[in-house]
C-alpha positions as CSV (number, residue, x, y, z in Angstrom):
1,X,-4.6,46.4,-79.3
2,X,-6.7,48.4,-76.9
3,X,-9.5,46.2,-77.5
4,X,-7.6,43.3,-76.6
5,X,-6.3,44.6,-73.6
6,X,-9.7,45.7,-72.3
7,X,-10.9,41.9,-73.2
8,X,-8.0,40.7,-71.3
9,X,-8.8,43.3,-68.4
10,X,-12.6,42.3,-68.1
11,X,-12.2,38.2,-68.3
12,X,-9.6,38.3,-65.8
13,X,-11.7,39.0,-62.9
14,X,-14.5,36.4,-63.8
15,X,-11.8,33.8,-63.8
16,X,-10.8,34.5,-60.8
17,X,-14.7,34.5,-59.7
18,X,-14.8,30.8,-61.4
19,X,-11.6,29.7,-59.4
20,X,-12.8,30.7,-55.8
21,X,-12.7,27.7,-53.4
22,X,-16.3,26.7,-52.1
23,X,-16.2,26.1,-48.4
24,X,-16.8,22.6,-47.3
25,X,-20.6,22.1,-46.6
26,X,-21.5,21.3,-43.1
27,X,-22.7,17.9,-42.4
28,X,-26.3,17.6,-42.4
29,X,-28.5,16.1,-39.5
30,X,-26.9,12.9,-38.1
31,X,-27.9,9.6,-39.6
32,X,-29.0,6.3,-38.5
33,X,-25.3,4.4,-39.4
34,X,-26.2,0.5,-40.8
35,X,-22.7,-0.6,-38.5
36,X,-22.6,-3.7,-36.3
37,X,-20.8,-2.0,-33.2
38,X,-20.8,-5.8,-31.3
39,X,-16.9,-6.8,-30.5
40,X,-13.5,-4.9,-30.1
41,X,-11.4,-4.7,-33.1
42,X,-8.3,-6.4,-32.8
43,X,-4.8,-4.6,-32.3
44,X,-4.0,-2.4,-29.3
45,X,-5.8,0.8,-29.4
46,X,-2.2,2.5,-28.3
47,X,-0.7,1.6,-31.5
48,X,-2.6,3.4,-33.8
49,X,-3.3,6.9,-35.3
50,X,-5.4,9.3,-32.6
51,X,-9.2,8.5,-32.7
52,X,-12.2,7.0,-31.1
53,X,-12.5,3.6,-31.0
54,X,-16.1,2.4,-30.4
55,X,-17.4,-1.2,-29.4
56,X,-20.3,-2.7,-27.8
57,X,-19.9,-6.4,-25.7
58,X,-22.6,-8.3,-24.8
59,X,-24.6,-5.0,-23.1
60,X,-21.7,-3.0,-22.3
61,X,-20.6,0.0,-24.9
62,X,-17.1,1.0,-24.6
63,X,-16.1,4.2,-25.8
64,X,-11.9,4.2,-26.1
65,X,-9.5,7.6,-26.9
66,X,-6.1,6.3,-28.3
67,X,-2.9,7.8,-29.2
68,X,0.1,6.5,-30.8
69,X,3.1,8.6,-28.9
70,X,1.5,12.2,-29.5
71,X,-1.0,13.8,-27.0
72,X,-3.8,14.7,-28.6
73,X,-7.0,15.8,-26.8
74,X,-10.5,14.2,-27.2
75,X,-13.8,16.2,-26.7
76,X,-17.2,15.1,-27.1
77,X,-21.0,14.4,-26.3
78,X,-23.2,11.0,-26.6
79,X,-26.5,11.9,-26.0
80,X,-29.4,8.9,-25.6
81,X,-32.4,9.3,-27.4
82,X,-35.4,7.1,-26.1
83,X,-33.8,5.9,-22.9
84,X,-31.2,6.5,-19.5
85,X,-27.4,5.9,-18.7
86,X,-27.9,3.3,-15.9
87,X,-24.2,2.4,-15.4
88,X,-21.0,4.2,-16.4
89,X,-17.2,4.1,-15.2
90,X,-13.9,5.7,-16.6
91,X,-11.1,3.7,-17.8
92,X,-7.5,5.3,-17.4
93,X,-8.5,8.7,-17.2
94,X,-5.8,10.5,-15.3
95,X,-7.7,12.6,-12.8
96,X,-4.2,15.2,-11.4
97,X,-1.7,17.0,-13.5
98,X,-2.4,19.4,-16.1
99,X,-4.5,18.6,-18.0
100,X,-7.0,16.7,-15.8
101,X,-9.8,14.0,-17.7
102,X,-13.1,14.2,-16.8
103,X,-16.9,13.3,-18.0
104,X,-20.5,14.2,-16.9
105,X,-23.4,12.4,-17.5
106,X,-26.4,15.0,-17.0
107,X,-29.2,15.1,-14.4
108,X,-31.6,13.3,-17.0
109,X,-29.0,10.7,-17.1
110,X,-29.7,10.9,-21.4
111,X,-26.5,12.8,-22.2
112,X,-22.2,12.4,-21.5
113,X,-19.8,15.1,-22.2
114,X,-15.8,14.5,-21.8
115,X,-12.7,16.1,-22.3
116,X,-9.5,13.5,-22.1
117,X,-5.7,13.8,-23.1
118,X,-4.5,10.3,-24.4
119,X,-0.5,10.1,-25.3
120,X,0.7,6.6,-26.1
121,X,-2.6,5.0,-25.0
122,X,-5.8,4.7,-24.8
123,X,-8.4,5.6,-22.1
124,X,-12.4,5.7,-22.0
125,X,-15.6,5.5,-20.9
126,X,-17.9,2.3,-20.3
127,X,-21.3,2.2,-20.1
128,X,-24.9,0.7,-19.9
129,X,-28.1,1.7,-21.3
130,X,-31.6,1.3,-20.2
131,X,-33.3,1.4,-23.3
132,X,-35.8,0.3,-25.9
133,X,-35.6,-1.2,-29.2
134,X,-36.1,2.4,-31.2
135,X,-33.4,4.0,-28.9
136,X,-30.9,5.6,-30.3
137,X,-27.1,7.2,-29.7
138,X,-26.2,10.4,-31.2
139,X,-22.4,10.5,-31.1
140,X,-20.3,13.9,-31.8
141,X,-16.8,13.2,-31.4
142,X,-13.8,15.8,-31.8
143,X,-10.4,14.8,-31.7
144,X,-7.9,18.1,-31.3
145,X,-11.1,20.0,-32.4
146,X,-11.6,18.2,-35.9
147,X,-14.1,16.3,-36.7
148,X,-14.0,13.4,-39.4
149,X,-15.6,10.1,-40.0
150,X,-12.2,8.9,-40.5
151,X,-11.2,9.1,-37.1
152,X,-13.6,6.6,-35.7
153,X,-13.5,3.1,-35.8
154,X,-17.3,0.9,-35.0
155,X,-17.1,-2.7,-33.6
156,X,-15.2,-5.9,-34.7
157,X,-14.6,-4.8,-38.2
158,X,-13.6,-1.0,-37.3
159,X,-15.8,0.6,-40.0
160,X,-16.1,4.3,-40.2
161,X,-19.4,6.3,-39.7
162,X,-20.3,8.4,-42.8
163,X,-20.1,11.8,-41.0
164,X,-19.5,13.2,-37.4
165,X,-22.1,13.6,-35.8
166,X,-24.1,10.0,-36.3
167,X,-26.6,8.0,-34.7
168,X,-26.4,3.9,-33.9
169,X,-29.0,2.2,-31.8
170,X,-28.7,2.3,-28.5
171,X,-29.3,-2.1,-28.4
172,X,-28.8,-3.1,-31.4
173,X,-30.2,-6.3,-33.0
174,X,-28.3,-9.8,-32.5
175,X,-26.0,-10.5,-35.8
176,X,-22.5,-11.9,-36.3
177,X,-21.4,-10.8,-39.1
178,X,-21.9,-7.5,-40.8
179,X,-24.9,-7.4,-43.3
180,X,-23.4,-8.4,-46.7
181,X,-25.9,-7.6,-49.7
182,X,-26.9,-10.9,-50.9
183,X,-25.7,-12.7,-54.3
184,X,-28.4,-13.8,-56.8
185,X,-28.1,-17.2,-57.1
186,X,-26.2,-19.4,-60.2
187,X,-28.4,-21.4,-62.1
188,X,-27.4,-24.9,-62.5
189,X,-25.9,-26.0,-65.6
């Protein structure tokens, strides 16, 4: 009976070993995302869950914070690899009150920081690059201080980015529709 007990007594604890929770693994180093980012997704920003809502138009990006009817507070950083911010302008960011919006872009002009408070809304930042081809945008975006892939929504079709931070390029080729792996084709019967 002893013997049993101690067997009992010593397993116990490496069980408990086996059962530990592993903590979540930080993302690696931001990747290139394969997302076409031309054209706003349809729907009013306002209505839906809080996030970042990300589109470009014709050589504008647009950069949108929206809330359903809960204030939630959006942080973040783009920074521009291989060129300059040449244009920018805030959209609805409430500049008095207490919790006042605001964004930088740096002297270098190759890197925005925000902090904006959206309720029942959405505000944002527009803005123009002056880039090449290779450029890239490295976007880290934080909504109530999480971060999640699921919580941004890319161009027309609103796809997700497979981590937080990511990169896109900063002018992306021409294409309508999003890249679709192609179908062999049937034979003829």
């Amino acid at each position: 009976m002893n013997a049993l007990i101690l067997a009992l007594a010593l397993l116990t604890p490496m069980q408990a070993q086996g059962k530990k929770k592993k903590a979540a693994a930080p993302p690696g180093p931001p990747t290139l995302e394969n997302i076409n980012p031309r054209d706003r997704m349809e729907g009013a920003i306002g209505d839906k869950r809080a996030g970042y809502y990300l589109w470009l138009d014709k050589d504008e990006w647009h950069l949108r914070t929206g809330s359903q009817n809960r204030k939630a507070t959006f942080t973040g950083t783009i920074k521009l690899k291989g060129g300059t911010f040449k244009a920018w302008h805030e959209v609805g960011m409430e500049k008095k009150g207490k919790n006042p919006d605001w964004f930088r872009i740096n002297d270098a002009r190759n890197q925005m920081t925000w902090q904006i408070t959206t309720a029942g809304g959405a505000d944002g930042i527009n803005f123009k690059v002056e880039a090449g081809a290779d450029a890239e945008l490295e976007f880290d975006l934080i909504v109530g201080g999480a971060k999640g892939p699921q919580r941004v929504a890319i161009g027309k079709n609103g796809r997700h980015p497979s981590q937080v931070p990511f990169l896109l390029k900063a002018v992306p080729p021409e294409r309508k529709e999003e890249e679709k792996p192609k179908k062999g084709k049937e034979k003829d019967k």
